[in-house]
C-alpha positions, 0 to 999 in steps of 0.5 A, spaced: 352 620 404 356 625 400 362 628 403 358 634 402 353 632 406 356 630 411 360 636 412 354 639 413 351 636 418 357 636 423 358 644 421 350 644 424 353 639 430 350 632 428 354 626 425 347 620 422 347 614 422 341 614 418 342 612 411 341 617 404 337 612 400 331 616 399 331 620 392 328 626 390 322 622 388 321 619 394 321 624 398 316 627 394 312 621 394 313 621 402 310 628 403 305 626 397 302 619 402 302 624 407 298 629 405 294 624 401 288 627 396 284 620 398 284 620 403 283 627 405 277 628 399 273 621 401 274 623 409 270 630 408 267 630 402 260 628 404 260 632 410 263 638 406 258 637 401 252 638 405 255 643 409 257 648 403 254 645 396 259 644 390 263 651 391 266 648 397 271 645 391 274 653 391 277 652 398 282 647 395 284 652 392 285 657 397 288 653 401 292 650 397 295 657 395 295 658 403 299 653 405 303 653 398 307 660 402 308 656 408 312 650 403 316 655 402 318 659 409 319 651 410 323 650 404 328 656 407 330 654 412 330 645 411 335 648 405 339 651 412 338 647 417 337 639 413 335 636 420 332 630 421 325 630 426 324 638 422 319 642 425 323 641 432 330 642 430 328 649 426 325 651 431 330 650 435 336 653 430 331 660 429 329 661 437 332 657 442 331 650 446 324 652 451 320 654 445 323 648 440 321 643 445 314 646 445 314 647 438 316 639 437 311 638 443 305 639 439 308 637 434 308 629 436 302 629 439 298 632 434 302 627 430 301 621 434 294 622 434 293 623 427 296 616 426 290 614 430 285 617 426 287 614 419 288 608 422 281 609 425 278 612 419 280 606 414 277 601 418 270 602 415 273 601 407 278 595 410 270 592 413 267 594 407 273 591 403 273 584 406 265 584 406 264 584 414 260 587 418 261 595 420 262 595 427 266 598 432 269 592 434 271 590 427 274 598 425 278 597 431 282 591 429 283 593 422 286 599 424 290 595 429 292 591 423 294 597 418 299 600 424 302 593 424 303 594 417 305 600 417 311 599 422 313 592 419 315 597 412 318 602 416 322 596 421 325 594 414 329 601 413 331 608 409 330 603 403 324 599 404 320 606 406 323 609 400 319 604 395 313 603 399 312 610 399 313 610 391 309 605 390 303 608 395 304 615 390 303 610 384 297 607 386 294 613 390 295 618 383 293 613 378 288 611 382 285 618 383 285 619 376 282 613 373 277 614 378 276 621 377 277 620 370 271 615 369 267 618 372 267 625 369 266 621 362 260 616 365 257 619 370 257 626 370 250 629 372 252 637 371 256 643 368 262 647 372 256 652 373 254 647 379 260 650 383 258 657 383 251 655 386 251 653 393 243 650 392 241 652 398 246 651 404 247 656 408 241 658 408 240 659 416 246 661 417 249 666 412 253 663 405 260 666 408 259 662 414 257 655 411 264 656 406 268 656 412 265 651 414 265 647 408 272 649 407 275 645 412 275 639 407 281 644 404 284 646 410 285 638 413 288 637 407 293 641 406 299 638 410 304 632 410 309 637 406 313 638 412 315 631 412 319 631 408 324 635 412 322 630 418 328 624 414 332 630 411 338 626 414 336 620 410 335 624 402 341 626 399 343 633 397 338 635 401 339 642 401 336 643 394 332 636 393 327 637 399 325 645 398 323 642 391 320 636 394 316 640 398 313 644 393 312 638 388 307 636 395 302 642 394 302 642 387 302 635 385 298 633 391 292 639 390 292 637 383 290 630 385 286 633 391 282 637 387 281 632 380 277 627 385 272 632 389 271 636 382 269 629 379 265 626 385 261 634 386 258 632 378 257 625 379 253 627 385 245 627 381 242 631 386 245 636 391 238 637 394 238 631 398 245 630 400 244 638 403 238 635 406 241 629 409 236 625 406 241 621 401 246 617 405 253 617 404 254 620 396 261 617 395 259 611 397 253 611 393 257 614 386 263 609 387 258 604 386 254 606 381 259 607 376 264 601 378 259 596 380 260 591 386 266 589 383 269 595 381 267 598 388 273 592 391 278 595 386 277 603 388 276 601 396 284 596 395 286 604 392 282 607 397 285 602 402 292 603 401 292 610 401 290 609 408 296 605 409 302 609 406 298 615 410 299 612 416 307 609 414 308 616 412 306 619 418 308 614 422 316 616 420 315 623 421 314 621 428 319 617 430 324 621 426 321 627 431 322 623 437 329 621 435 331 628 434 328 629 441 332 624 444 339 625 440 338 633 444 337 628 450 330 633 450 325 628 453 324 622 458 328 616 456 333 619 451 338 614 451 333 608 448 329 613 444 335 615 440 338 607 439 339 605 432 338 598 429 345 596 427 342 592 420 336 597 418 339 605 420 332 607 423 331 609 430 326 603 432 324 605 439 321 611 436 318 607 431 315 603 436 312 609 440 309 611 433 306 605 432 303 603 440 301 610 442 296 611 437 294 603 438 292 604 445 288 611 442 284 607 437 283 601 442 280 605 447 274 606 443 271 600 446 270 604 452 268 610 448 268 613 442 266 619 444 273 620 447 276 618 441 273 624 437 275 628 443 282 625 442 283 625 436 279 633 434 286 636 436 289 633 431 290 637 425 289 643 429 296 641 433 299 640 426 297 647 424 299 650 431 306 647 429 307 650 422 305 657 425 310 657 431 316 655 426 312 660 421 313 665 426 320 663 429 322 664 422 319 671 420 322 674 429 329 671 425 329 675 420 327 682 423 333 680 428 338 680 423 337 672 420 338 672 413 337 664 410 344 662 407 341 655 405 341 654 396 335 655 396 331 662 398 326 667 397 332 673 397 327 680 398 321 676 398 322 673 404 319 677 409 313 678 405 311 670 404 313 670 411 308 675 413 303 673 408 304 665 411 303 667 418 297 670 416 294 665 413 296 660 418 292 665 424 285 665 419 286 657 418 287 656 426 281 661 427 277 657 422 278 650 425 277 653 433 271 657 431 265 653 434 259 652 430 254 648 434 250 654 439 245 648 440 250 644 443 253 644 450 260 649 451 264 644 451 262 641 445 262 647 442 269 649 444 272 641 444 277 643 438 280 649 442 279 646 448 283 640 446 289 644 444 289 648 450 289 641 454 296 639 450 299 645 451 297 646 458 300 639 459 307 641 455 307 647 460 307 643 465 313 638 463 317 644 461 317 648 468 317 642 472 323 638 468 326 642 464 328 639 458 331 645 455 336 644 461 338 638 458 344 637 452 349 641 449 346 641 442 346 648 437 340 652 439 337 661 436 344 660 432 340 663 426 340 670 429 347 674 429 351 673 436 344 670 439 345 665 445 341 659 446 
């Protein structure tokens, strides 16, 4: 750590035990796991295709410009506040300790349970991989064995994530350009026209509806960026490496994104079937006629450890949230929450919860599945939640007087990206809660909103009844001139 560095942590009231070993590329790469253009693209593809035919492509780019406003409004403040645990801690520099608590609140429990989703979700591609049996059984224990995996890299330290996230981005870029690429060369079955005809779907419901719709595929994409900020304590010169970092996330990150889907839609030989649901599962169906049964292990050994470095990455965005948590003493069990492991300088308690909490989740599919869906649809909803709470903390900041002192800022245009981010986030959240199955029962209707308003609920409860905010002496609302805590 650079006397800089340090100096600038204790003028924000902090000293670290972590360890600066993380370079500007490995916090790239961190954020880029997390985002992760596998794993989001081969998740939602066939759903999104079905559901909006070739242009639902153009919400990756539309969300991608979105979030890219977000990236910044965050860039600003990580550059004046470099904080580990991110999301909380800012909110708790911009408005006050009750509200950073609710905002860190969603925060950890939408991560936690998207661990489990990514877990749960490589399951299949890890079966298919050792040529086992797809069966819930069988997914739960691959899942089980990739968040042990995941943990043991992020026990090993600052150093052992660094490189592990490196090599993650590595295998995840080349990966998604080799296959991408051959398949643009080999099996292209159409022109970019198809990605201005929607072939039918929508047709009961009206076009505009079916995009948004398909459109989730980029709005479950697009985040991961702001984990970047969670290790800012671990990245030297943080406060003009991770503003870079995370703008690098959505560009390179969307890029790739962008690249795979583009390549899968014109491999796809007829959208009709797949729009239709006659035609199984279209990825796993053009994987396999391009790359033969042999080249299909290769592409899923990729596939598979884009999955895993998701859930490292994530998995260390937790466990730093937490601990930031508990460095405040702002949560139950702060004292063993925030020890350190003296030979690797990473929080191994949180680690821990990051790893057991979304097991318990993924084990509880045995009793249902259904739950399971249940648990996990407030995922990336509460991410997003979060990210629009600190987006709107920053722009009530900035008309109460706070002018980012970071070296890194928006200058004039600051207020404007702020708004133009709000706003965006607002629509987003709107389009993930807005129910789109009026045959189905209200509840599974509404089960996306009804999921947040439970978390939510929950953490008000906790908050009234213990109040944590009361807890602790740390900085909080000090970005707002003679603002109090």
């Amino acid at each position: 750590m650079t006397s800089t560095d340090e100096g600038r942590l204790a003028d924000l009231g902090y000293t670290s035990e972590f360890r600066r070993e993380m370079s500007l590329w490995a916090n790239f790469s961190l954020g880029f796991t997390y985002l992760s253009p596998v794993v989001g693209v081969y998740t939602l593809f066939a759903v999104s295709l079905a559901t909006g035919g070739p242009p639902m492509i153009w919400s990756l780019v539309i969300v991608g410009a979105g979030q890219f406003l977000v990236a910044l409004v965050f860039g600003e403040i990580v550059s004046q506040y470099p904080l580990t645990g991110g999301i909380y801690p800012w909110a708790r520099r911009l408005w006050g300790r009750r509200y950073a608590w609710m905002t860190g609140w969603v925060y950890l429990i939408a991560l936690l349970v998207t661990i489990a989703s990514v877990a749960y979700g490589a399951g299949p591609y890890l079966s298919a991989f050792l040529g086992i049996e797809v069966s819930t059984t069988n997914t739960i224990l691959c899942a089980l064995v990739m968040l042990a995996v995941a943990v043991a890299i992020n026990l090993a330290g600052t150093r052992a994530l660094a490189m592990a996230a490196i090599i993650g981005f590595a295998a995840e870029l080349v990966g998604a350009l080799v296959v991408g690429g051959w398949l643009l060369l080999t099996e292209r079955h159409h022109g970019l026209g198809v990605l201005f005809d929607s072939f039918g779907a929508g047709s009961s419901t009206g076009y505009f509806a079916a995009f948004l719709a398909a459109g989730l595929i980029g709005v479950f994409q697009y985040y991961g960026f702001e984990a970047c900020g969670d290790v800012a304590e671990e990245v030297p010169d943080p406060t003009r490496r991770i503003p870079k970092a995370m703008r690098m996330t959505i560009y390179v990150g969307g890029a790739a994104a962008t690249c795979v889907c583009l390549a899968l839609v014109l491999a796809v030989p007829d959208f009709g079937a797949v729009i239709a649901g006659t035609a199984g599962d279209p990825v796993t169906g053009v994987l396999t006629t391009a790359f033969g049964a042999t080249g299909l292990k290769v592409v899923l050994a990729i596939v598979l450890l884009s999955f895993l470095s998701c859930a490292m990455s994530l998995q260390a965005a937790a466990s730093r949230l937490l601990y930031a948590y508990a460095r405040d003493r702002m949560i139950a069990g702060s004292r063993l929450l925030s020890r350190f492991s003296a030979a690797r300088h990473v929080p191994p308690y949180t680690l821990a919860v990051a790893a057991v909490v979304p097991a318990v989740v993924v084990i509880g599919s045995i009793i249902s599945e259904e739950a399971l869906v249940k648990i996990i649809s407030f995922a990336v909803l509460g991410i997003y939640l979060a990210f629009q709470m600190v987006v709107l903390a920053a722009l009530r900041a900035r008309l109460l007087g706070w002018r980012p002192a970071g070296p890194f800022t928006l200058g004039a245009a600051g207020t404007a990206v702020n708004v133009a981010a709000l706003a965006y986030g607002v629509l987003a959240v709107l389009n993930m809660v807005w129910p789109r199955t009026p045959g189905a029962p209200w509840y599974d209707n509404y089960l996306v909103l009804l999921s947040g308003l439970v978390v939510i609920g929950l953490g008000l409860v906790y908050l009234l009844a213990v109040r944590p905010y009361d807890r602790g002496d740390a900085p909080a609302g000090d970005a707002i001139p003679s603002s109090g805590g």
